[in-house]
C-alpha positions in Angstrom: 102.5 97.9 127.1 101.6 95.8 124.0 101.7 98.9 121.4 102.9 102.3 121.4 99.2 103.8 121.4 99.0 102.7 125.1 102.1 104.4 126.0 101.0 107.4 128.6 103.5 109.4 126.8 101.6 109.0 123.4 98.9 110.6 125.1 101.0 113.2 126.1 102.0 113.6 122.0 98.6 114.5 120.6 97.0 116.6 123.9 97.8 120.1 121.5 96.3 118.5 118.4 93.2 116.6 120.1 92.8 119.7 122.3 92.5 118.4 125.9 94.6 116.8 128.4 95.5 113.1 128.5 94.3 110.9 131.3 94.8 106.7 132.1 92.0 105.2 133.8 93.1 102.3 136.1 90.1 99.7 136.9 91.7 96.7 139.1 89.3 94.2 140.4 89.1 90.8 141.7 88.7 89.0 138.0 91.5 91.5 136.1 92.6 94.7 135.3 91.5 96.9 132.6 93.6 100.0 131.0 92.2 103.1 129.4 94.3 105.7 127.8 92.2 109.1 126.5 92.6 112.3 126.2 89.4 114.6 127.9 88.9 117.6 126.1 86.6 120.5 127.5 83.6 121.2 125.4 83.7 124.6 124.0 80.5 125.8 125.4 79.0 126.3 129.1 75.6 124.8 130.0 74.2 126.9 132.8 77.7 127.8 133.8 79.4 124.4 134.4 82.2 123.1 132.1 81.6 119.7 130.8 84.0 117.4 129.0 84.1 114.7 126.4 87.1 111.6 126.0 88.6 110.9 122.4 91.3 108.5 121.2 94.7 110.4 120.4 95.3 110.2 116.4 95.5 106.7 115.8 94.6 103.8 117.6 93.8 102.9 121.4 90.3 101.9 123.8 90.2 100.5 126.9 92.2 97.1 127.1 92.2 94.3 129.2 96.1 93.6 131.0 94.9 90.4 132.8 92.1 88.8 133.0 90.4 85.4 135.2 90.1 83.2 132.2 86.8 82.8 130.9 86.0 85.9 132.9 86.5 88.9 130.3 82.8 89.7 130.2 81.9 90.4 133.8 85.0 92.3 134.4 83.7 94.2 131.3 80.5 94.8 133.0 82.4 96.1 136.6 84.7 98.1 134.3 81.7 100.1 133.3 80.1 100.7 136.0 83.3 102.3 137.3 83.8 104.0 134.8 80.4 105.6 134.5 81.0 106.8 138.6 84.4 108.6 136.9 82.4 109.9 134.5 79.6 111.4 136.3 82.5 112.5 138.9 84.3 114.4 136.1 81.5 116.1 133.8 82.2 113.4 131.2 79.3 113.5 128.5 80.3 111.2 126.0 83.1 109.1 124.7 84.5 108.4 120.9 86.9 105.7 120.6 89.1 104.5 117.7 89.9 100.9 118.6 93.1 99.2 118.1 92.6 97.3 114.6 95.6 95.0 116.0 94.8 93.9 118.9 91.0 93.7 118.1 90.4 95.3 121.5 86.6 96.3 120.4 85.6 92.7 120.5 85.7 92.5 124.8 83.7 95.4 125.0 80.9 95.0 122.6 78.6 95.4 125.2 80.3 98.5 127.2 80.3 100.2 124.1 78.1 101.2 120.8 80.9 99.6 118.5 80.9 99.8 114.9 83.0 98.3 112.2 83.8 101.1 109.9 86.5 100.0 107.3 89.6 97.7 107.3 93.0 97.9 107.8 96.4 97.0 105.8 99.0 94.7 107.2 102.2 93.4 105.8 102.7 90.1 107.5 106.2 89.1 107.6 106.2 86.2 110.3 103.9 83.6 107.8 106.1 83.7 104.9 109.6 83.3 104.0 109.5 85.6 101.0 106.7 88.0 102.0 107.9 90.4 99.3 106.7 87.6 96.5 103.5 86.4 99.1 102.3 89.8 100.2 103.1 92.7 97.9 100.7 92.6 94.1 102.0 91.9 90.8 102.7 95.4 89.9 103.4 96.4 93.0 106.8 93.9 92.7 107.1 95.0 89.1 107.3 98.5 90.7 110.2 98.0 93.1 112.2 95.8 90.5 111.8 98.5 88.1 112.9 101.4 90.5 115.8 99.4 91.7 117.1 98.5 88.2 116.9 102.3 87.5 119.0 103.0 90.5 117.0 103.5 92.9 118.6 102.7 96.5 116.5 103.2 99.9 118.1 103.5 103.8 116.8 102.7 106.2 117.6 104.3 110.5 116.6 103.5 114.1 116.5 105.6 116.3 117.6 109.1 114.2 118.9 112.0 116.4 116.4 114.2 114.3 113.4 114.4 111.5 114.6 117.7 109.9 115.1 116.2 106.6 111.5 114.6 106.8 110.0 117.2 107.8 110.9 118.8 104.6 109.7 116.3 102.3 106.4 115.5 104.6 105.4 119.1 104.2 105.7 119.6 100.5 103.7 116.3 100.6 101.1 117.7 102.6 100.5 120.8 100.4 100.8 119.1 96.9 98.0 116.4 98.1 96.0 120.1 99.8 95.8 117.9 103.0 93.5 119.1 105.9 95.3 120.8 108.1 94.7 118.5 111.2 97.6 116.6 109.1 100.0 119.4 109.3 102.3 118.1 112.7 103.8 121.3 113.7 107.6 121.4 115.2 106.3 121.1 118.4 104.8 117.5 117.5 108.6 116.4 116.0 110.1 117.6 118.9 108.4 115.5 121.3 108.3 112.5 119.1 112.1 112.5 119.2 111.9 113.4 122.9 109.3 110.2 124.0 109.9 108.1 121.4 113.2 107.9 119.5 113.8 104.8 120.4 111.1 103.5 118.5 111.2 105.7 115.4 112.6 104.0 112.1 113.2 106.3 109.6 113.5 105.1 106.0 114.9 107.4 103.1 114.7 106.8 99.1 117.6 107.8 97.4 118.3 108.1 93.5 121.4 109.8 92.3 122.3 111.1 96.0 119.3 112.7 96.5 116.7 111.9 98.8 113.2 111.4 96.8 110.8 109.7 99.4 111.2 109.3 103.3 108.8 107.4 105.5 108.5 107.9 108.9 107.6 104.5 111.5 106.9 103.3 114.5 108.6 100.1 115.9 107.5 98.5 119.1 108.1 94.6 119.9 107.8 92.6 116.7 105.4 95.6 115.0 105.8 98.1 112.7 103.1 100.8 112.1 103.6 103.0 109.3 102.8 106.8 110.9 103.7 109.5 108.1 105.7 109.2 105.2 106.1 112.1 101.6 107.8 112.2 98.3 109.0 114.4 95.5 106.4 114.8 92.9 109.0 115.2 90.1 110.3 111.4 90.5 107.1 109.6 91.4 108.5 107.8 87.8 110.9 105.9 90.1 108.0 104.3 92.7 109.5 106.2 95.6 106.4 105.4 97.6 106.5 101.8 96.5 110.3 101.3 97.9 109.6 102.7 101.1 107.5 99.6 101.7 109.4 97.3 100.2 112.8 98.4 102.2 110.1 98.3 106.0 109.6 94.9 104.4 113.3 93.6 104.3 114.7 95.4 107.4 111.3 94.1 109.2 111.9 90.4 107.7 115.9 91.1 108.7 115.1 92.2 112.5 112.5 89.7 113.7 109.2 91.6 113.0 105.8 90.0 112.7 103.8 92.6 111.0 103.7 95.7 109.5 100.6 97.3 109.9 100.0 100.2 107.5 96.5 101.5 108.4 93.5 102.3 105.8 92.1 104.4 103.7 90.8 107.9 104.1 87.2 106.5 103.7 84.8 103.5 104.4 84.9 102.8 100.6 86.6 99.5 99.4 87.3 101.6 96.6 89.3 103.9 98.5 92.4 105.0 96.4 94.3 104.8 99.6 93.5 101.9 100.6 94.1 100.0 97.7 97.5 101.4 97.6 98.2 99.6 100.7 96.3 96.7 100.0 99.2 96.3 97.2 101.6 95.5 100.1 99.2 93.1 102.2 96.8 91.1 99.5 96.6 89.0 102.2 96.3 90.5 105.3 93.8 92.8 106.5 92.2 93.7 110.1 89.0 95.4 111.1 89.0 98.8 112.4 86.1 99.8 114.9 84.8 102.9 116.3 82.9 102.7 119.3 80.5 105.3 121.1 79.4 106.2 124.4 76.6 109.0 126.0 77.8 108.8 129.9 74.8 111.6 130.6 72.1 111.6 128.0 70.7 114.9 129.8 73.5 117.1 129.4 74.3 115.6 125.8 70.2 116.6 125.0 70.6 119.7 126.7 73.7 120.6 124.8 72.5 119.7 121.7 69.6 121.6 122.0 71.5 125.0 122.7 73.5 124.3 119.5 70.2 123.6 117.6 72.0 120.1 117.1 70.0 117.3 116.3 70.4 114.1 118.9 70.7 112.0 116.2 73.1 113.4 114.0 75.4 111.2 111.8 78.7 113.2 113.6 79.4 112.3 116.8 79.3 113.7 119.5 76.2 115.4 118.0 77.1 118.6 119.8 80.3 119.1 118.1 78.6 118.8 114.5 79.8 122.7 113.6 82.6 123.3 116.5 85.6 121.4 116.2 84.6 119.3 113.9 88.3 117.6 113.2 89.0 116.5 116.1 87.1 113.2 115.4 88.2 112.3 112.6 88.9 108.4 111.7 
């Protein structure tokens, strides 16, 4: 695969959180083949007794993508993907679909016309393979003052691949979690550590913050190929004066620079605003170097999405989709 959020086993990471069981669609065809990773989740109501379903992207990133492809061909084996997968869908008592597409890759772009897709906010990259010195090139003015400063006071950082465990993190993460009163489809459980450990250690760089031999910041990655994707990361409230969150970057940025990687990608804010405080954090570590994140949309079977929303006393055409899960469930499509 091209990124860990194709990998069947990160499906098999967020079934518990999204609520539903993970699934890969195969389409293979004459021009190409086309890969869909998803997790189905059953809607929490029956309509004249039959169970229905709807497909979400596990936490992240993901969508259908093309593997191979006739050159000059991607279109048409668009079309013949949909039409097969509308046949699985109407097999499977699949209403509707909500996708978060890879920002990365720009997967969103092949099937514009597959798909209702829209461009919701951009993304945050680091990019280490267009500049020698991506520290001076990438990261803001105060953002480098930052990291000088912290280092000068003492501040050293270390960074691990592949750690045996996350117990340490987990620690700091959580207190980070209830300081910033975060909602709880944030709060990753020890079941989720475990089996990121158990599918994925070998891609999992952990980076620590340390000032007078005490940890004050750790940050939590994913590595695969020549990416990094930031994932989850905390630090200590009572030393924020030493930039903790500022030298996790930096160090992702010298080991990444170090180890041959391209880009680090550290996702967007926690709106569409450009004014986002999140966001412009991050944009202090990638002035130069942002991607568009897309949604896209789907109704397999407008009936039974009608029908639905009119037992829930839903309108069609509400903002939230799926429509039907306005007031049930309502987390589990967030972006």
């Amino acid at each position: 695969m091209r990124d860990i959020y194709f990998e069947e086993n990160y499906g098999r990471l967020y079934e518990e959180i999204e609520n539903g069981k993970h699934e890969v669609f195969e389409f293979h065809h004459s021009l190409g083949t086309v890969r869909h990773l998803f997790i189905k989740r059953p809607i929490p109501m029956l309509l004249n007794g039959v169970a229905y379903y709807d497909l979400v992207t596990p936490y992240g990133y993901g969508g259908p993508l093309i593997i191979e492809c006739i050159e000059g061909q991607e279109k048409e084996l668009v079309k013949e993907f949909g039409i097969a997968f509308q046949q699985y869908c109407t097999d499977n008592n699949v209403i509707s679909e909500f996708i978060r597409f890879h920002p990365v890759e720009a997967n969103a772009e092949a099937f514009r016309e597959c798909y209702e897709i829209v461009h919701i906010r951009n993304t945050v990259g680091t990019n280490l393979a267009a500049y020698e010195d991506p520290f001076e090139k990438e990261f803001s003015k105060s953002a480098r003052k930052n990291v000088r400063q912290a280092l000068k006071a003492g501040v050293e950082y270390r960074v691990t691949a592949n750690p045996p465990n996350v117990k340490e993190f987990k620690e700091i993460y959580y207190s980070t979690m209830k300081r910033n009163q975060a909602d709880s489809y944030y709060y990753f459980d020890d079941a989720y550590f475990e089996k990121l450990i158990e599918f994925f250690k070998e891609h999992i760089l952990l980076v620590e913050v340390i000032y007078d031999n005490q940890v004050i910041g750790m940050g939590l990655n994913f590595v695969y190929g020549k990416l990094i994707h930031t994932h989850l990361s905390g630090t200590l409230e009572n030393f924020h004066h030493l930039s903790p969150a500022y030298i996790l970057q930096y160090a992702l940025t010298v080991w990444g620079k170090e180890n041959g990687i391209d880009l680090i990608h550290e996702g967007g804010g926690r709106t569409n605003s450009l004014e986002d405080t999140l966001y412009l954090f991050k944009k202090q570590f990638g002035k130069n170097t942002d991607f568009r994140f897309q949604i896209g949309k789907k109704i397999w079977n407008e009936k039974i999405y009608e029908e639905l929303c009119y037992e829930l006393g839903i309108d069609v055409n509400a903002e939230f989709f799926p429509a039907y899960r306005t007031k049930v469930l309502k987390e589990y499509n967030k972006v």
